[in-house]
C-alpha positions as CSV (number, residue, x, y, z in Angstrom):
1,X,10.6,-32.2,-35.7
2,X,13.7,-30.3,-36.3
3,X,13.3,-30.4,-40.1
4,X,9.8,-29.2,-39.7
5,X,11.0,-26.3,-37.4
6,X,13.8,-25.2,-40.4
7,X,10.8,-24.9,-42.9
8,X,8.7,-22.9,-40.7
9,X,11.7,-20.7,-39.6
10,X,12.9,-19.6,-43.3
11,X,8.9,-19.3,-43.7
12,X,9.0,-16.9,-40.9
13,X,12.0,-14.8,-41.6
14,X,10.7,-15.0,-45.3
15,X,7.3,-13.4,-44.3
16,X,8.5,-11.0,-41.4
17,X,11.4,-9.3,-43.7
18,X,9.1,-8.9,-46.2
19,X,6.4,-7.4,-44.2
20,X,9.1,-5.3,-42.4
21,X,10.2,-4.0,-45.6
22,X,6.7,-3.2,-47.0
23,X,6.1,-1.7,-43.7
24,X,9.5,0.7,-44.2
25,X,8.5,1.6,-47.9
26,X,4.9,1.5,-48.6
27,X,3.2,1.5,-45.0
28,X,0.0,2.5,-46.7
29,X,-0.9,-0.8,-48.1
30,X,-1.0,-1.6,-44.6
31,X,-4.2,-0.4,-42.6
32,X,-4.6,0.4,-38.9
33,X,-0.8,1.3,-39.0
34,X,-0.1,4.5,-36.9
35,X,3.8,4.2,-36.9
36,X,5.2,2.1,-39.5
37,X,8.8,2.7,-38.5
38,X,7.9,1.5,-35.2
39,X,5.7,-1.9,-36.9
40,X,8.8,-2.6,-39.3
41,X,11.5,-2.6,-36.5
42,X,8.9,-5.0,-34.7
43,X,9.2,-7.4,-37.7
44,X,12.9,-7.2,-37.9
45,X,13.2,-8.3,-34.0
46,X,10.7,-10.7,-34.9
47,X,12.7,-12.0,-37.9
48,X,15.8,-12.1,-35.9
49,X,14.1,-14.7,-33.4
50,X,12.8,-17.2,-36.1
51,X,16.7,-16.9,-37.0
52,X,17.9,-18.0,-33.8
53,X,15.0,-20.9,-34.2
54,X,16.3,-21.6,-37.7
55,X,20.3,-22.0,-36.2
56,X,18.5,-24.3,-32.8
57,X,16.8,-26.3,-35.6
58,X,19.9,-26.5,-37.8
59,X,21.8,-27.1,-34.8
60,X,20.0,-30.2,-33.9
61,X,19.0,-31.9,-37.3
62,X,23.0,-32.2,-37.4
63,X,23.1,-33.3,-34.3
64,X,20.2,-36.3,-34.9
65,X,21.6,-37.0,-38.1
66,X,25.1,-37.6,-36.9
67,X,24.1,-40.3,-34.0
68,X,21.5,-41.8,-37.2
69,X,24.7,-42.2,-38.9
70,X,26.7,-43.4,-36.1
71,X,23.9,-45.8,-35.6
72,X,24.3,-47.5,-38.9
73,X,27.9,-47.7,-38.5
74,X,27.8,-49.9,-35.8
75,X,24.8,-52.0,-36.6
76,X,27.3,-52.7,-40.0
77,X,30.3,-53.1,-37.6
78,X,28.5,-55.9,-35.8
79,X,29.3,-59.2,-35.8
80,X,27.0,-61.7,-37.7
81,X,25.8,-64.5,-36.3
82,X,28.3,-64.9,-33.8
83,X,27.7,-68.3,-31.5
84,X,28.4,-67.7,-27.6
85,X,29.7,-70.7,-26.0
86,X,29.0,-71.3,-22.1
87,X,30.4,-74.2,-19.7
88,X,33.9,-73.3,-20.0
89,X,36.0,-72.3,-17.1
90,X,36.6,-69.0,-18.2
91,X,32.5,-67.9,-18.7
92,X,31.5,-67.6,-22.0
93,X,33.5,-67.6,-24.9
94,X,32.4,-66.1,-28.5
95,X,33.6,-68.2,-31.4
């Protein structure tokens, strides 16, 4: 999920700056516009929150691929075939 969120935040920061920017510089090409000034700041605030949706994403594809790695250290750090011994007075003893 959170890699899937990454792509579609560049996508939309991508796609938002641009419009923004076409908005600033050539707001004709843009129909049904009455102030473009107004539209291209909209974009911007709009880019900025897919940015704070790209850092959350970011944020926790570290996170899940830290405790993946952590996973695979200790299913390697387990013992193998390791034989539990019970009846002695003690409980049971690992040999």
């Amino acid at each position: 999920c959170a890699k899937c969120c990454t792509v579609f935040s560049i996508t939309g920061i991508v796609f938002l700056v641009l419009i923004g920017i076409l908005l600033e510089y050539q707001p004709l090409y843009v129909k049904g516009i009455v102030e473009p000034s107004k539209s291209a700041q909209s974009c911007y605030q709009g880019a900025v929150i897919y940015a704070g949706t790209l850092l959350l994403s970011l944020g926790y594809w570290s996170f899940d691929e830290s405790r993946k790695r952590l996973a695979r250290q200790a299913e390697r750090n387990k013992p193998k075939n390791q034989k539990i011994k019970f009846g002695s007075k003690y409980g049971a003893v690992a040999n």
